[in-house]
C-alpha positions, 0 to 999 in steps of 0.5 A: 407611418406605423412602425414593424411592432405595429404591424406585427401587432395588426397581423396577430389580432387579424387571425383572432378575428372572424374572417367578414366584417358584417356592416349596415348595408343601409344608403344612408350616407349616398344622398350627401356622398352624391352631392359632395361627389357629382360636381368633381366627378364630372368635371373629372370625367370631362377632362378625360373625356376631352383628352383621350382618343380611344373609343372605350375610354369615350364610351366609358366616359358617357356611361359615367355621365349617364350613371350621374344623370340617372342618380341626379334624377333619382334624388331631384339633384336638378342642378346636377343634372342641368350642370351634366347638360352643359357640359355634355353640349360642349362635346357635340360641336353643335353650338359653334358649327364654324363649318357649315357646309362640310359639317355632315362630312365632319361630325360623322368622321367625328365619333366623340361629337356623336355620343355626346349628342345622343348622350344629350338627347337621351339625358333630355328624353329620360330625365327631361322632368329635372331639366331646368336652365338647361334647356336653353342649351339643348335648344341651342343644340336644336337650332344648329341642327335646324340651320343645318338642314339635318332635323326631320321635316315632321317635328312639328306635325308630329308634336302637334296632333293629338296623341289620340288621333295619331292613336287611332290611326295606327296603334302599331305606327312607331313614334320614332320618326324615319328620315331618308336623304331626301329631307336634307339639303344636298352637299353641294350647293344649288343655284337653281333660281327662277325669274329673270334674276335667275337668268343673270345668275346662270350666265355669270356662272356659265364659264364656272365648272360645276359643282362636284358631285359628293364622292361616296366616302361623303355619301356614306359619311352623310347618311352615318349623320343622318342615322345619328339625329334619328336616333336622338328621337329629337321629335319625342321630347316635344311630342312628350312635353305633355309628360314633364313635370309642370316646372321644367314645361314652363323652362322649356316653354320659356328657353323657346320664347328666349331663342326666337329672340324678341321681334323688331320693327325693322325686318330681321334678317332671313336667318333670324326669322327662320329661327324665330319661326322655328321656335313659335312652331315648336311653342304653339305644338308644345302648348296644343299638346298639353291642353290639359295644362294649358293655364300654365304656359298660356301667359308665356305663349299669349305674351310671345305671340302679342309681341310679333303681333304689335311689332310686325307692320308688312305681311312675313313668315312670322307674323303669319305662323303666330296669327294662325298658330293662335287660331290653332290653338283655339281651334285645337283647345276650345272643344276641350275646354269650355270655361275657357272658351272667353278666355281663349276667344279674347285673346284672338282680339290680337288679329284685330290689331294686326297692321292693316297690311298685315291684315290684308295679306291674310284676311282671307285665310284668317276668315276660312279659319275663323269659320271652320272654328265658329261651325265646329264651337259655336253651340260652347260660345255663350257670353258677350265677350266671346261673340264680340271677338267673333263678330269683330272679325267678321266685320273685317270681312265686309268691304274685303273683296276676297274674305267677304264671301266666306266672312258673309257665309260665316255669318249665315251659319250664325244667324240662319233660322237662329241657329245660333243667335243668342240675347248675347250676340243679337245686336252684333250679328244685327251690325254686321249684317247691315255691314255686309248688307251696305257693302258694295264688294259683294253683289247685290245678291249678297245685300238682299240676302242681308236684309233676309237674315236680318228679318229672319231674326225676328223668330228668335225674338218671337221665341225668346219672348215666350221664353221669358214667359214660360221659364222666368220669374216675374222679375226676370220676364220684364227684363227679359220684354223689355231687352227683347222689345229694345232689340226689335227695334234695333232690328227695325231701325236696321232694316229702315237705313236701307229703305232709300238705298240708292240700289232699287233691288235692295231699297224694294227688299228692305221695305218687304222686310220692314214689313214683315218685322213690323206685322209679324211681332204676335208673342213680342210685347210692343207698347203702345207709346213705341207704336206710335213711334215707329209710324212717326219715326219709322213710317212716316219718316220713310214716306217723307224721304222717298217722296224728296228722293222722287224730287228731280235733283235726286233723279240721277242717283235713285232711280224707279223711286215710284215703286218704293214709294208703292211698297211704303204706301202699302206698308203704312196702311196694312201698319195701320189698319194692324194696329187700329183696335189696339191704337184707336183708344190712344189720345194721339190716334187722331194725330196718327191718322191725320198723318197717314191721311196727308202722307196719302195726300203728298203722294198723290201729287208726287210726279216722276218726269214731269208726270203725276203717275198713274199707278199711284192715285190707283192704290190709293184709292183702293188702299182709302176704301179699304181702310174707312170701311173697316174704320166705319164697320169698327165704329172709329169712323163718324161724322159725329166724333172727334176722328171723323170730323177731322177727317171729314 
């Protein structure tokens, strides 16, 4: 303490001295002034805000919260700001609702409750880029509201479409959503069920007075509730995520992920599941409205979507929501983001690894969107890897009663006219198509229409080879040829399997289309050794099994054989004479004409019912005069050389 003297002292020189102190009005002492004061001052402010009663004083109170949000944020003070988060949540009553079913009633009646909500969604809306750890207490806060039935029935809808699109429609609409009572659950509860459980449940509740209608106190109470959630624009902070700042994206992306909860084996109660549905809809609109940004959170997401995926053995909301939340997402971000096409296209391998169950509940679904993605993509997909995922899907499709149309369809699109047939994807649109070709789900209109894309490929080769000539090096054109020339003869032995299908429809098709590949290669390289081969291994092979199938054993089983066998003795001579100036200087051509000569001679003898039959020693006939006179015109054909005296 200072004596009087002291005093005395102070008082004269004060009236010495100019009247104003002039200071340095700099800040330079507010940033660590803050970070001294920020914690004490709202653990101060908490503690009255929890004890007083008066309004102002409240409203005061979340003033002095905001004012500390605001500087928090302003310096990046991110711990600040997720302690100030905390503590407000405390304030909402949301994260223990112990009543349930008065809780509207409640928190409307409850005025400290509700500005500490809308202080904490407007904390998450305003300075959600320094919002770390604090996250999982907002989506705490979320999820009560959920399980109460008190969020808007479009929070989903509205963070998922593009701001672009929503753009486009309306650019005067509100982003603010509109709710009315007629998005949450009335007061009192309902036991409305059907079935005949329903039934037992309406006579046990027979001798019970009804349920008592909400007085208008409540109504009034209710409808205060449902304006205070609207104001919170609880919808903004996910419609918005594409404007937080990468490191509290991820925080958010990853609190969801913790408040779905891991999945189990075991089936999860209703309200697990329900909340773990509820956040995967929010990650998958989340991750849809930052595309831009997507290498960021894609791990995050890919991972919680792999784990239902792996863990889920019987059909559920869940399981559901995630394969077609990852269909959406690649739907919604293949357009966009070309070099991640494989990437994105890969990580649909997850559906081929469903439970069969699983897969069967929702395949036909999964297929509808598999198509949509393939017609709106496919010009972007141009590797391997990405159409092997594709095509493996579609396979799925095959012997599936209900997907295999549009599974069949989607493959059309592909392979009609080679609209989208590439080197990369050739070979696998050529297995499933015989997948589907051999299916006996569909009807056998579908088989031949098959056969019919898979012969159709054939100008793709034909274009492709002159491709290779035009446009390649020289190194490069051989490779090319000699990949070509391997896919033909794929595409050859594809279509021979189905040459003794026991349906007579689709055997007699398959040797047309046989035909038409093996005599429609001009522009396509095809050595003279592989020539050789496909009348050994190709034609001659067929003969031989049609003729055992005519055999009486197999009579039951295949049926109209004769016809067949009509259609490859055509073949192989119209084969033959194609390739007679260009085989007839090969050392092997006497073997390959003995051949066609004792193939003929076996036919001529083959009998269906006991009868040798008429129409074949006819064709033949014409066939053999046909093909010696254009052998003796050619010079090939004559008593003095090799071939002739065999044959003679």
């Amino acid at each position: 303490m200072l004596a009087p003297s002291h005093w005395i002292g102070l008082v004269h020189k004060s009236r010495q001295t100019s009247p104003y102190i002039i200071c340095d009005p700099g800040p330079y002492l507010d940033y660590d002034m803050f970070a001294m004061l920020s914690g004490p001052a709202i653990a101060s402010i908490s503690v009255v805000f929890d004890n007083v009663e008066q309004e102002d004083v409240w409203e005061t109170c979340i003033n002095g919260f905001l004012a500390i949000a605001k500087i928090a944020a302003a310096y990046s003070f991110d711990d600040v700001l997720n302690d100030l988060v905390v503590s407000l949540c405390k304030f909402t009553t949301l994260l223990l609702p112990s009543y349930v079913d008065e809780f509207p009633v409640a928190f409307a009646e409850d005025g400290k409750a509700r500005l500490a909500t809308l202080a904490v969604f407007t904390v998450a809306n305003e300075y959600g880029d320094h919002i770390r750890s604090g996250w999982k207490n907002i989506l705490d806060c979320i999820l009560s509201l959920h399980k109460l039935g008190l969020l808007p029935t479009r929070l989903f809808s509205d963070a998922a479409d593009d701001l672009e699109s929503t753009a486009d429609a309306d650019p005067r609409r509100p982003t603010s959503l509109s709710l009315s009572p007629s998005h949450f659950p009335s007061l009192a509860p309902s036991r409305k069920s059907s079935g005949l459980m329903g039934v037992f449940s309406q006579l046990l509740y027979l001798d019970e007075e009804p349920a008592p209608q909400p007085t208008e106190q409540q109504l009034a109470a209710r409808q205060q509730t449902l304006q205070t959630i609207q104001s919170c624009h609880i919808d903004s902070i996910f419609a918005e995520s594409k404007f937080l700042q990468a490191e509290s994206l991820l925080e958010l992306v990853r609190a969801l992920v913790l408040a779905a909860g891991k999945p189990r084996k075991r089936n999860n109660s209703l309200e697990d599941e329900e909340t773990a549905v509820f956040c995967l809809e929010l990650l998958i609109a989340i991750t849809i409205n930052n595309r831009d940004r997507i290498m960021l959170l894609w791990q995050v997401v890919y991972d919680h979507i792999a784990s239902v995926v792996h863990l889920t053995t019987m059909p559920s909301t869940l399981v559901e929501k995630a394969v077609f939340g990852l269909l959406r997402i690649c739907q919604r971000l293949l357009p966009y983001k070309e070099n991640l096409t494989d990437e994105l296209l890969k990580s649909l391998q997850l559906i081929l690894k469903l439970d069969a169950r699983v897969a069967d509940a929702f395949l036909e679904q999964i297929t509808r969107e598999v198509m949509h993605l393939v017609k709106a993509n496919a010009m972007q997909i141009r590797s391997h890897i990405g159409w092997r995922t594709i095509i493996s899907l579609l396979s799925f499709t095959a012997r599936h009663p209900e997907a295999s149309e549009t599974g069949f369809d989607t493959l059309a699109f592909i392979m009609a006219d080679g609209a989208h047939l590439l080197p990369a994807n050739y070979v696998l649109c050529l297995n499933v198509a015989g997948q589907f070709a051999d299916s006996h789900v569909g009807n056998v209109d579908q088989s031949v229409r098959s056969l019919d894309l898979m012969a159709g490929s054939l100008i793709s080769l034909i274009r492709w080879s002159h491709q290779a000539k035009e446009a390649l090096g020289q190194e490069a054109a051989v490779k090319m040829t000699q990949d070509i020339t391997e896919m033909w003869l794929r595409l050859i032995q594809g279509l021979q399997k189905f040459c003794k299908d026991r349906r007579e429809e689709v055997r007699d098709h398959a040797i047309l289309m046989l035909q038409r590949c093996l005599t429609g290669v001009d522009g396509i390289h095809i050595p003279e050794d592989l020539w050789l081969q496909c009348f050994d291994q190709v034609i001659f092979t067929l003969l031989d099994e049609l003729l055992n199938l005519a055999q009486p054993s197999f009579v039951k089983d295949y049926r109209s054989t004769e016809g067949a066998i009509v259609l490859a003795l055509k073949l192989m001579f119209k084969m033959f004479l194609q390739s007679l100036n260009h085989l007839s200087q090969s050392t092997s051509f006497c073997k390959l004409w003995l051949g066609v000569l004792s193939l003929t001679e076996r036919c001529m003898k083959v009998k269906f019912k006991g009868k040798l039959s008429e129409k074949i020693p006819e064709l033949i006939s014409e066939l053999l005069k046909n093909t010696l006179l254009v052998m003796k015109t050619s010079g090939i054909l004559g008593p003095s050389n090799p071939v002739g005296g065999d044959s003679f």
